[in-house]
Short mmCIF file of the C-alpha atoms (twelve columns), coordinates in Angstrom:
data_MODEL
# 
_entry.id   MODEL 
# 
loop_
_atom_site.group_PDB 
_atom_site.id 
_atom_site.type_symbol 
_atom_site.label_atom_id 
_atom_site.label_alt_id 
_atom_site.label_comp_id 
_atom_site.label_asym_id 
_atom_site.label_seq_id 
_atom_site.Cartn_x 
_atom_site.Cartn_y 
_atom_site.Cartn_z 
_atom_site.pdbx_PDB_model_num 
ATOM 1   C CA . UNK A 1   -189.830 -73.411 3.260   1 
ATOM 2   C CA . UNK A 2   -191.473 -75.670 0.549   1 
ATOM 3   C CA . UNK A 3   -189.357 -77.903 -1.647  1 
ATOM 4   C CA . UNK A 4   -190.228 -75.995 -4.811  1 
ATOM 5   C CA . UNK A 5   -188.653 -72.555 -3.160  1 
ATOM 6   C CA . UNK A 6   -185.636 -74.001 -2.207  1 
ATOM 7   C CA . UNK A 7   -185.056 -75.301 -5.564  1 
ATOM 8   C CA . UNK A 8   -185.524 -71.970 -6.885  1 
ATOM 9   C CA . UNK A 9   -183.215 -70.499 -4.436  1 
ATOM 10  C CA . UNK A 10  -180.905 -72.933 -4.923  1 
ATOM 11  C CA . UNK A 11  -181.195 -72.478 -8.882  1 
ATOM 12  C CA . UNK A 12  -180.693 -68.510 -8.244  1 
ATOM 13  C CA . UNK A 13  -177.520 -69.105 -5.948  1 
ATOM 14  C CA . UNK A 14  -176.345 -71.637 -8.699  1 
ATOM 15  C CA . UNK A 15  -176.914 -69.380 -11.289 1 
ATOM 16  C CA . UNK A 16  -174.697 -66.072 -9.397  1 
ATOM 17  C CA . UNK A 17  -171.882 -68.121 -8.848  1 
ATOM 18  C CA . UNK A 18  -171.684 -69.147 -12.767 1 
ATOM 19  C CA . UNK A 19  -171.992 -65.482 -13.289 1 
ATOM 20  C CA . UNK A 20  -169.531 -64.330 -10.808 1 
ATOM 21  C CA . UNK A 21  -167.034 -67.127 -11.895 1 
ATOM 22  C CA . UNK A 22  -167.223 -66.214 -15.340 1 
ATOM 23  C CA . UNK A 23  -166.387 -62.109 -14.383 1 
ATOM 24  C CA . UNK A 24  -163.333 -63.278 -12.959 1 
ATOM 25  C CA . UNK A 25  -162.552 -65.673 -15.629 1 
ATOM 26  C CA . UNK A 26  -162.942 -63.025 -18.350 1 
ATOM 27  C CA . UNK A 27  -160.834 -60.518 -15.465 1 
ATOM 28  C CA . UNK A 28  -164.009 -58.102 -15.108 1 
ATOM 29  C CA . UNK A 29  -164.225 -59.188 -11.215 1 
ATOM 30  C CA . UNK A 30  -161.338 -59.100 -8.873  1 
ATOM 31  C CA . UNK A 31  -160.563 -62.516 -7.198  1 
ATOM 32  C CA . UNK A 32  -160.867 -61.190 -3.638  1 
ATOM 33  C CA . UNK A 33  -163.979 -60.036 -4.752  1 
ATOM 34  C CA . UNK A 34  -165.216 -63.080 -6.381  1 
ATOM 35  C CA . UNK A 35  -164.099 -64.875 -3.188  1 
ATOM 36  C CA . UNK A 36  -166.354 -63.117 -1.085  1 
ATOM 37  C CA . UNK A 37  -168.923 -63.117 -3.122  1 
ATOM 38  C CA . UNK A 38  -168.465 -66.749 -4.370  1 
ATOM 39  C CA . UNK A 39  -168.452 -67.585 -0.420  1 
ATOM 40  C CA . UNK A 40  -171.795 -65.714 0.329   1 
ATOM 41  C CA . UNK A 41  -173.759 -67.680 -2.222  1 
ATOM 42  C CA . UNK A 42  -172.862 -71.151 -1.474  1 
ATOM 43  C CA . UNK A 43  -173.585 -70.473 2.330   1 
ATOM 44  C CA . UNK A 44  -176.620 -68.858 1.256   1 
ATOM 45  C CA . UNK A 45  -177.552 -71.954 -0.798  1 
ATOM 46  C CA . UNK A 46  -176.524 -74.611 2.357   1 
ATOM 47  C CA . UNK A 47  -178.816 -72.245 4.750   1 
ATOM 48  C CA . UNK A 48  -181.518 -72.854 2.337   1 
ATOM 49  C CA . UNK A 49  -181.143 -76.027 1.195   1 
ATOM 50  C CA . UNK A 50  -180.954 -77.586 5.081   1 
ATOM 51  C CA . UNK A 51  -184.253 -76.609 7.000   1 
ATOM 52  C CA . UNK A 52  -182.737 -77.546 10.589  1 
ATOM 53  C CA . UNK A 53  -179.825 -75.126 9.785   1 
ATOM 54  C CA . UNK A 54  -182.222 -72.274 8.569   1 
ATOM 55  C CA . UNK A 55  -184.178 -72.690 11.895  1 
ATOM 56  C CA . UNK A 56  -181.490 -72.437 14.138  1 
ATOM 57  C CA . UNK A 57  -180.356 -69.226 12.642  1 
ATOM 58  C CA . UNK A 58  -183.730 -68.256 12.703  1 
ATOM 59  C CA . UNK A 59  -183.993 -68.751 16.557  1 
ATOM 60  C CA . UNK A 60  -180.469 -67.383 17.160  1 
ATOM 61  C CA . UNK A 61  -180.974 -64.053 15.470  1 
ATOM 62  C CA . UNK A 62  -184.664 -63.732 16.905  1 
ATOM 63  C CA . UNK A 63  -186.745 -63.697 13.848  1 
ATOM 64  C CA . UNK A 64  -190.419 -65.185 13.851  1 
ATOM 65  C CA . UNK A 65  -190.582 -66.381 9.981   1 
ATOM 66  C CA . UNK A 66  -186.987 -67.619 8.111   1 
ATOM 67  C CA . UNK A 67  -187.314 -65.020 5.338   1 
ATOM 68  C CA . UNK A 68  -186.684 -62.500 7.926   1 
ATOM 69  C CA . UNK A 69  -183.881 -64.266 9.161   1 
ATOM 70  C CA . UNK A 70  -182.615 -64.639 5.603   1 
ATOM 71  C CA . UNK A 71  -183.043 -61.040 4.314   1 
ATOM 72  C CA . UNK A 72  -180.829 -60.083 7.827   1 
ATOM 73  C CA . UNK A 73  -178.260 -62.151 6.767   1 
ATOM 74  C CA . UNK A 74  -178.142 -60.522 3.050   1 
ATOM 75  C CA . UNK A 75  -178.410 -57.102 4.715   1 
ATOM 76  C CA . UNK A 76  -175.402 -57.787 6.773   1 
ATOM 77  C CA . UNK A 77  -173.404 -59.423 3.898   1 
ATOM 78  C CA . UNK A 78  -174.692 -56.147 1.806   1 
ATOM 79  C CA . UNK A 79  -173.601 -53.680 4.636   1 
ATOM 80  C CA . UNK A 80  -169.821 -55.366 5.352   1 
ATOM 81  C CA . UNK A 81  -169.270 -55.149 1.864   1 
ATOM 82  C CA . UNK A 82  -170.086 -51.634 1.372   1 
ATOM 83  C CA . UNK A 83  -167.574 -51.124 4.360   1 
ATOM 84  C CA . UNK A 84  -165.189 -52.609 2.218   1 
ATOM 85  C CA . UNK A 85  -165.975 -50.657 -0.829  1 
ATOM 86  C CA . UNK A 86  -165.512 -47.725 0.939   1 
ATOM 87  C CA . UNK A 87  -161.815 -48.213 2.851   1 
ATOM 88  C CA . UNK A 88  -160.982 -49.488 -1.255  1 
ATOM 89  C CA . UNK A 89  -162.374 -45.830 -2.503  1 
ATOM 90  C CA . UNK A 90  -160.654 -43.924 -0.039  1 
ATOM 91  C CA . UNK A 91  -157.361 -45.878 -0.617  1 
ATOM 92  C CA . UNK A 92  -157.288 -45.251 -4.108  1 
ATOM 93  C CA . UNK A 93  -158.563 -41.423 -3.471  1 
ATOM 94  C CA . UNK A 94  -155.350 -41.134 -1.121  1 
ATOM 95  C CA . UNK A 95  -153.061 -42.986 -3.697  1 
ATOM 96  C CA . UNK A 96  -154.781 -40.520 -6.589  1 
ATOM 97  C CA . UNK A 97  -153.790 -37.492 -4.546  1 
ATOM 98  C CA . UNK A 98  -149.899 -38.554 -4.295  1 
ATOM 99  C CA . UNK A 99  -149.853 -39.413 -8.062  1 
ATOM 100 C CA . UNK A 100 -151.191 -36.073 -8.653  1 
ATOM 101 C CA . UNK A 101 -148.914 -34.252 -6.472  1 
ATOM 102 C CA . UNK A 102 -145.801 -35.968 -7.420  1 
ATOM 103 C CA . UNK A 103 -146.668 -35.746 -11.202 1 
ATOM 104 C CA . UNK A 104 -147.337 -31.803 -10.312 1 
ATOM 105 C CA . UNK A 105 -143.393 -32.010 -8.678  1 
ATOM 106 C CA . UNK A 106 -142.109 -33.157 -11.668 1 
ATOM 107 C CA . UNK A 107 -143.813 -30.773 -14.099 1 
ATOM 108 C CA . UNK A 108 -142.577 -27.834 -11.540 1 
ATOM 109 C CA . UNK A 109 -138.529 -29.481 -11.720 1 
ATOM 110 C CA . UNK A 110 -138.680 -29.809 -15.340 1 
ATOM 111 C CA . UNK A 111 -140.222 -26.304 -15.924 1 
ATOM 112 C CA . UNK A 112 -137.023 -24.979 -13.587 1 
ATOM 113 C CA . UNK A 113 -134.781 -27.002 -15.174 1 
ATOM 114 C CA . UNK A 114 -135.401 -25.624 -19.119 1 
ATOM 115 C CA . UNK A 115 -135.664 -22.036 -17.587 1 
ATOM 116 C CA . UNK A 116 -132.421 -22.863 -15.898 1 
ATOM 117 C CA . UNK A 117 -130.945 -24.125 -19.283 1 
ATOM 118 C CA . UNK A 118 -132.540 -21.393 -20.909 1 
ATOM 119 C CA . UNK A 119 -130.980 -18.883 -19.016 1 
ATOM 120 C CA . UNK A 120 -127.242 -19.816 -19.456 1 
ATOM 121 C CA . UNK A 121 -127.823 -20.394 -22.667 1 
ATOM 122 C CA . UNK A 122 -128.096 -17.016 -23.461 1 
# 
């Protein structure tokens, strides 16, 4: 990779980790989230900014050309963290269900408890 690309790249990872620090300064980004996010860009950045390291993963993984080796690695990252997007979804789907029933319970116990009130009232 030429010197000017990997100063771009480098620029570009630079520039998402300002971005992503700043959403969870201003609380818009969860910190477990920035974390892993944080974490992929600088290890994107040192796998572009040392050519013997961006070979070797090159060789390991198979690929002929580094970009393909590259855009792997960013499809993995992508994939693992829709993985984890999805067992967060479901847990708050499960935690939205109890909430709803148990907010449903205590509309029901009220309810019986003014008819019961209302009844010996009378």
């Amino acid at each position: 990779m030429s010197t000017q690309g990997i100063l771009i790249l480098d620029l570009i990872g630079f520039t998402l980790a300002m971005v992503i620090i700043n959403l969870v300064r201003i609380r818009r980004l969860h910190v477990a989230y920035g974390v892993v996010w944080l974490t992929a860009a600088i290890a994107m950045m040192i796998i572009v900014t040392i050519p013997p390291l961006l070979n070797f993963i090159t060789v390991a993984v198979g690929a002929i050309f580094p970009a393909s080796a590259l855009t792997m690695l960013a499809f993995i990252l992508v994939f693992s963290m829709l993985i984890l997007f999805s067992v967060q979804l479901s847990t708050l789907a499960a935690r939205q269900v109890e909430l709803a029933q148990a907010v449903a319970l205590e509309e029901l116990l009220a309810r019986e408890a003014q008819a019961g009130s209302d009844g010996r009232a009378k």
